[in-house]
Every structure is written in C-alpha cells, then in structure tokens.
C-alpha positions, 0 to 999 in steps of 0.5 A: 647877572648873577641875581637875574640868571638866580631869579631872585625877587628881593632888592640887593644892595651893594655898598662899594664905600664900605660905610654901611657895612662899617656901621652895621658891622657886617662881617660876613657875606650874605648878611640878611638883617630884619628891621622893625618897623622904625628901621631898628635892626631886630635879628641878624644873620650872617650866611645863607638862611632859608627863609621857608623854615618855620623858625624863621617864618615864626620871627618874620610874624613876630616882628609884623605883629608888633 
C-alpha cells in the first residue's frame, strides 16, 4: 500500500528470511545497492538518497560506461 499510495516506479524487494539481508550485510533501512554489470555490488548506501543529485547521476554513468 505504501509503495502504490508513494507511487514508486522501482521494484521493492522483501526478504522476510533475513538470508539476503545476512549476506549483503544490511544494517539499515532503506539500503540502495548498484550493481555492475556481473551483478557485483559497486556502491552501497544506507538511508534515503536522492537519486537526481549530480553526484549520484555521475556514479550511476560511471558504472553504465563500464
């Protein structure tokens, strides 16, 4: 409900088991990762980001270009 009445257009994913969050050592919540293009992680964050900042849109190019 809370993603709808948000109107977010990215995927959520819940992991109730606790095992991905065990294995990708989430400590927080939200935690946003990008991964590169063989599913390695390449940044992390954990908290809110605001994903329109230039220094974010920057990393986000750096990883596409690779």
């Amino acid at each position: 409900a809370f993603v709808k009445e948000k109107q977010m257009d990215f995927s959520i994913l819940l992991n109730p088991e606790g095992d991905v969050s065990e294995r990708y050592t989430v400590r927080g919540i939200p935690s946003s990762f990008l991964l590169d293009k063989k599913g390695m992680i390449r940044w992390k964050v954990v908290g809110g980001v605001e994903w329109d900042r230039a220094d974010v849109l920057s990393r986000i190019d750096q990883l596409l270009a690779e």
